[in-house]
Backbone as JSON, one array per atom type, in Angstrom:
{
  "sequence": "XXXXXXXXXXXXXXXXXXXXXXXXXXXXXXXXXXXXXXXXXXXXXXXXXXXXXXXXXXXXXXXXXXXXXXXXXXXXXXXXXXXXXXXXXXXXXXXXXXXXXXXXXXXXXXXXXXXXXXXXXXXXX",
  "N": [[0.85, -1.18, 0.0], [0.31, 1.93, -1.08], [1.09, 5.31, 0.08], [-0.01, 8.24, -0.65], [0.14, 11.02, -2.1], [-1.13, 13.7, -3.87], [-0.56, 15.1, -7.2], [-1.92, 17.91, -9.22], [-2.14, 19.28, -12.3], [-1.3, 21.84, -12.56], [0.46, 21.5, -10.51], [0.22, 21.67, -7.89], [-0.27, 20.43, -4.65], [-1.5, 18.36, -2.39], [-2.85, 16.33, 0.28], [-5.66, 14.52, 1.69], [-6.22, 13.07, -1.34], [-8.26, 14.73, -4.26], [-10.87, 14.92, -6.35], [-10.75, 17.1, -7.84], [-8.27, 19.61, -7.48], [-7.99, 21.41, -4.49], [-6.89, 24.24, -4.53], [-6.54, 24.52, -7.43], [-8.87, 24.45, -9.08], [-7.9, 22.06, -11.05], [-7.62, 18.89, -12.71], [-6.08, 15.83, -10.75], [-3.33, 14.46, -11.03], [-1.02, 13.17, -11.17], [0.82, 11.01, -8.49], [2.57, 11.67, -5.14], [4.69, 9.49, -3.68], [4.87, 9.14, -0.59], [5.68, 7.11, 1.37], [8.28, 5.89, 2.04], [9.47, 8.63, 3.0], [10.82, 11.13, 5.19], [9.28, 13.54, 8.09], [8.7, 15.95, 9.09], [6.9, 16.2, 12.55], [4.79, 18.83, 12.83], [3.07, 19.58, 14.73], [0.88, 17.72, 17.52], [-1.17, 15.98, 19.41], [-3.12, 14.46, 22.11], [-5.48, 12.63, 21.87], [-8.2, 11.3, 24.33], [-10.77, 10.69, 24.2], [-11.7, 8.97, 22.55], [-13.37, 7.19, 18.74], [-15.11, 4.63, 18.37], [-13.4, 1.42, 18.91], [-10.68, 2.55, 18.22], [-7.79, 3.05, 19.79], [-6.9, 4.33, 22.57], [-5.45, 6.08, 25.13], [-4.99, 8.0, 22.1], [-2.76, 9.42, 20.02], [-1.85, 12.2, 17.95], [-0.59, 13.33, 14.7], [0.24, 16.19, 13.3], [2.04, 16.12, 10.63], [5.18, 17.08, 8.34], [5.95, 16.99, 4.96], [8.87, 17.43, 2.75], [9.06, 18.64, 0.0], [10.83, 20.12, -1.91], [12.61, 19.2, -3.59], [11.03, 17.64, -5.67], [9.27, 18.37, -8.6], [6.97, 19.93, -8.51], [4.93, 22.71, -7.77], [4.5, 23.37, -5.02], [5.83, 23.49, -2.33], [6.05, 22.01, 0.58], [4.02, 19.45, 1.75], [1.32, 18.46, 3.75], [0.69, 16.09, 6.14], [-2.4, 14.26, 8.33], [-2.06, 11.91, 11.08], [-2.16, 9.36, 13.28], [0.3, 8.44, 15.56], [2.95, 5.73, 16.21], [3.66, 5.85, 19.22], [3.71, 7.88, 22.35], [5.12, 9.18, 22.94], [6.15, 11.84, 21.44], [7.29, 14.93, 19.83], [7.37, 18.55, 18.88], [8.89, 19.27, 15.96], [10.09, 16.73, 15.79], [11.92, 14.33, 13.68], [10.0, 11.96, 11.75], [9.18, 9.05, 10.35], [6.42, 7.54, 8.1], [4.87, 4.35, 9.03], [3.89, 1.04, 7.75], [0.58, 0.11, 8.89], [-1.89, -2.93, 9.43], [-3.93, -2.64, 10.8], [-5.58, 0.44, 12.05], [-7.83, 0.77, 13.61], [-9.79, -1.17, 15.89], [-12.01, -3.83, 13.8], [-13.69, -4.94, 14.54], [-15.55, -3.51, 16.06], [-17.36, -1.06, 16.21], [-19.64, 0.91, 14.13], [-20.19, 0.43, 11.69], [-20.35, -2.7, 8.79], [-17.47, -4.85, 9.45], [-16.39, -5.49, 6.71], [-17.15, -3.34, 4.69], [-15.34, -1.41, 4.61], [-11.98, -0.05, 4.48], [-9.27, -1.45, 6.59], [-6.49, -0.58, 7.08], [-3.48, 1.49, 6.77], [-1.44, 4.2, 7.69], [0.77, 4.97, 10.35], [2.52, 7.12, 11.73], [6.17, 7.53, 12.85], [8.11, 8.07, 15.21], [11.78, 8.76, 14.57]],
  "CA": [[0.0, 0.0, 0.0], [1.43, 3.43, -1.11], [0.94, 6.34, 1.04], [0.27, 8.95, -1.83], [0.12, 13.17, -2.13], [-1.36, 14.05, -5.21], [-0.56, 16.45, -7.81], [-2.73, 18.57, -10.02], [-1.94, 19.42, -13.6], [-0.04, 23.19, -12.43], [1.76, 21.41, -9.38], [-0.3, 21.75, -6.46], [0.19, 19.07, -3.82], [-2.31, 17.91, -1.33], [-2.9, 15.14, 1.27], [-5.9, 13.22, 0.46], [-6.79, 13.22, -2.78], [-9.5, 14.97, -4.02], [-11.29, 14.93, -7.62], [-10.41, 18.48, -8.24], [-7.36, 20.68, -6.94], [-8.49, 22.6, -4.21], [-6.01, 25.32, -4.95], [-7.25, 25.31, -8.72], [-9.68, 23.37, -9.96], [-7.78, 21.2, -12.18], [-7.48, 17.67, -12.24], [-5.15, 15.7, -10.0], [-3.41, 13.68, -12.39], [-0.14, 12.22, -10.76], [1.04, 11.17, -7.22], [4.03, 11.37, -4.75], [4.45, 8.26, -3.12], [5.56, 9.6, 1.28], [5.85, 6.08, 2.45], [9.48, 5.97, 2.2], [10.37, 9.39, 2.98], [11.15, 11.7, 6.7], [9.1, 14.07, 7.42], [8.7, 16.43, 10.55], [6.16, 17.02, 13.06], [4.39, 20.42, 13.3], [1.61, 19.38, 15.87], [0.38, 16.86, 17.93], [-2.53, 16.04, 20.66], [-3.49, 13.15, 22.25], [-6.82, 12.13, 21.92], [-8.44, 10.5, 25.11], [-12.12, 9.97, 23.66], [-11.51, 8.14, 20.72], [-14.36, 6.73, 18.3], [-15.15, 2.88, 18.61], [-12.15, 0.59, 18.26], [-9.59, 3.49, 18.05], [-6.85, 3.29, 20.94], [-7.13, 5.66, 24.32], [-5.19, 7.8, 24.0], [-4.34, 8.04, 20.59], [-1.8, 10.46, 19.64], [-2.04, 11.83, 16.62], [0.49, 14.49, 14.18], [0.13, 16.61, 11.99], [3.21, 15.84, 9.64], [5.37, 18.03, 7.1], [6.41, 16.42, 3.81], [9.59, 18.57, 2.22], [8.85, 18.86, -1.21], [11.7, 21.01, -2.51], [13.57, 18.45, -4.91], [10.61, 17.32, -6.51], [9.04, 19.39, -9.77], [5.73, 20.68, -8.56], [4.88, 24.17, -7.07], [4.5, 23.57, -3.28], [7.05, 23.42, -1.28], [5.67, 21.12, 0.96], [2.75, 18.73, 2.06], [0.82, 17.94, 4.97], [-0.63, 14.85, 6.35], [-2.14, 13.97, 9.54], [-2.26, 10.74, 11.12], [-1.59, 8.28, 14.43], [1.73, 8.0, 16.3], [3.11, 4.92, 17.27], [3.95, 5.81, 20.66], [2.87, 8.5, 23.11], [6.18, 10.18, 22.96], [6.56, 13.09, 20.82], [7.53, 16.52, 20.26], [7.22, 19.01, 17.71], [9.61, 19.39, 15.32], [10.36, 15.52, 15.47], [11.52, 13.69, 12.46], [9.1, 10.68, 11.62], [8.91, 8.24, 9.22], [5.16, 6.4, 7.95], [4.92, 3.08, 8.82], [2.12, 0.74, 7.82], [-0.24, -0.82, 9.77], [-2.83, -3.25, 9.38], [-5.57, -2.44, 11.52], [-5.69, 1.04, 12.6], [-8.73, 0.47, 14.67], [-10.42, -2.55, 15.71], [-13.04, -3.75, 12.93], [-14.91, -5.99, 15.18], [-15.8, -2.61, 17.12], [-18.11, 0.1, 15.55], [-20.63, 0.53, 13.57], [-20.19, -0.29, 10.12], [-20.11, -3.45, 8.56], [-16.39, -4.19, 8.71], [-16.44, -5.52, 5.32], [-17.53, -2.26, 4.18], [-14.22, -0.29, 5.09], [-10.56, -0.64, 4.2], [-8.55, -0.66, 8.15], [-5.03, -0.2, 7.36], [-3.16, 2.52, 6.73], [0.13, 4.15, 7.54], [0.93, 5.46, 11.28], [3.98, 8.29, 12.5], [7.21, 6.22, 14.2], [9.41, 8.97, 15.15], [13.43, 8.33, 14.31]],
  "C": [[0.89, 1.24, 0.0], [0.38, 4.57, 0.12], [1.45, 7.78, 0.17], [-0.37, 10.69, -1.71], [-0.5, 12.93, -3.71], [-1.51, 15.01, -5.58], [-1.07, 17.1, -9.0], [-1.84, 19.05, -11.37], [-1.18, 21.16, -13.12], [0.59, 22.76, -10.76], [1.55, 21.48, -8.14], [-0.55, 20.38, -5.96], [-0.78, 19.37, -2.81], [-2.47, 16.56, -0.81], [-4.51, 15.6, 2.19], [-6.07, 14.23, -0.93], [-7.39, 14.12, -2.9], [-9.64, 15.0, -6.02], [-10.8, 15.99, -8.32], [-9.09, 19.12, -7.16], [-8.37, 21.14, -6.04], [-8.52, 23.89, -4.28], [-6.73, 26.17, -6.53], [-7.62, 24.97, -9.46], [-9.62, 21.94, -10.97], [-7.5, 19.65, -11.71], [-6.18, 16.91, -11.51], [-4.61, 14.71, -11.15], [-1.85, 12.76, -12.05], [0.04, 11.94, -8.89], [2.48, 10.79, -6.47], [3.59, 10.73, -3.87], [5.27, 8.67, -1.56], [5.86, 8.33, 1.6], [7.17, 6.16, 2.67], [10.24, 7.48, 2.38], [10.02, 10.2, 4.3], [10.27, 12.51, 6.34], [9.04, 15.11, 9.15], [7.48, 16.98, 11.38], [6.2, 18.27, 13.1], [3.47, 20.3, 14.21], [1.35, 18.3, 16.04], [-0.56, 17.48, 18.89], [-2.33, 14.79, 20.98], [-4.9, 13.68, 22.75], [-7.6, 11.0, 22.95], [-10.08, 10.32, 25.03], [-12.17, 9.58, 22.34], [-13.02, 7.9, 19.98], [-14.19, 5.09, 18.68], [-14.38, 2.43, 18.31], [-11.05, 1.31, 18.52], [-8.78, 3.34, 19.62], [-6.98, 4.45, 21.43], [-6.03, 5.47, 24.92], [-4.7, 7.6, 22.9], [-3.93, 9.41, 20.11], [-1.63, 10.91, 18.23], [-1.6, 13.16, 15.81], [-0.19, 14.92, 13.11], [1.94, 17.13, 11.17], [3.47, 16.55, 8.39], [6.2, 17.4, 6.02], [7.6, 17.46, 2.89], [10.03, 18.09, 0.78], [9.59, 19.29, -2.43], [12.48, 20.07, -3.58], [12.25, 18.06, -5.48], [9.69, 18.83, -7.92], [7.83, 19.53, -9.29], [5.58, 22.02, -7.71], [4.65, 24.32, -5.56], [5.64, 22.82, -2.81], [7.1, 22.03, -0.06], [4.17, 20.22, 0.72], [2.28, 17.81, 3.28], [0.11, 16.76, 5.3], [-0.68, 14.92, 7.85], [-2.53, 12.63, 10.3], [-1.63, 10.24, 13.01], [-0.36, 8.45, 14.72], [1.5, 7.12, 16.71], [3.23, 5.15, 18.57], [3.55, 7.32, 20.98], [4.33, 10.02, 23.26], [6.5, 10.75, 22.04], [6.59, 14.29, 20.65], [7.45, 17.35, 18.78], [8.45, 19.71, 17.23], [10.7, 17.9, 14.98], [10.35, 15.24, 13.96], [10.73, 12.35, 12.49], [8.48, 10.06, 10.66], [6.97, 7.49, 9.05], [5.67, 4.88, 8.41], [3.42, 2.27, 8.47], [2.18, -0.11, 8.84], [-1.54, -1.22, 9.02], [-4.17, -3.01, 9.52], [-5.12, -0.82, 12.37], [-6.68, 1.27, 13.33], [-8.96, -0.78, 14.49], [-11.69, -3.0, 14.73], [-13.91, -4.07, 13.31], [-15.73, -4.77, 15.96], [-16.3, -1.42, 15.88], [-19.45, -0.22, 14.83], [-21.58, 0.05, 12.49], [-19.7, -1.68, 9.77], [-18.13, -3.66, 8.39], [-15.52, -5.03, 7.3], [-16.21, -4.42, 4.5], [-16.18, -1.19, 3.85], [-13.36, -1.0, 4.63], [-9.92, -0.31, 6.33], [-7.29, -1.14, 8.27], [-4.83, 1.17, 6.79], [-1.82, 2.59, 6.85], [-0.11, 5.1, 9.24], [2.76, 6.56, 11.23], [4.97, 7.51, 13.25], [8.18, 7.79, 14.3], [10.75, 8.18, 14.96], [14.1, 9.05, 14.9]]
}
């Protein structure tokens, strides 16, 4: 499973997807693949009322992607997602890792057929 940014036809980069640029309407039309690359906290929380399934407390970053060697017009790109562990700080570097099950499936309220429940979590380095 990639762990993908996607970029719009004049270079704009966002984390998710979306049908359209938000920036500028145009279609998204390639993507940069983050799994394999550092990236640095700008924010965390921990979260001690989770939704169903989800780990208490769940810690969870908002992560900066540095963009500058590749050819599109933003500089960076943001994602935000889970920390493995409970320990972090901002301005941490931290790699994706995947995971299987980011919540429990047996727990909620949707069929969990219905859903995909992996993903990619924050490991600091």
């Amino acid at each position: 499973m990639s762990f993908d940014a996607y970029v719009c036809e004049n270079g704009h980069v966002t984390y998710p997807g979306h049908t359209l640029c938000p920036e500028c309407g145009e279609k998204q039309i390639e993507t940069i693949d983050l799994s394999e690359r550092t990236g640095e906290v700008v924010t965390w929380t921990h979260s001690t009322k989770t939704p169903p399934g989800v780990r208490a407390p769940n810690t969870l970053a908002i992560v900066e992607f540095d963009l500058s060697a590749e050819d599109v017009s933003d500089e960076y790109v943001r994602a935000i997602g889970q920390v493995t562990t409970d320990e972090v700080e901002t301005g941490d570097p931290v790699e994706p890792v995947y995971a299987e099950e980011l919540r429990d499936p047996d727990v909620g309220i949707k069929v969990p057929e219905s859903q995909e429940w992996d993903g990619y979590r924050f490991e600091p380095v």
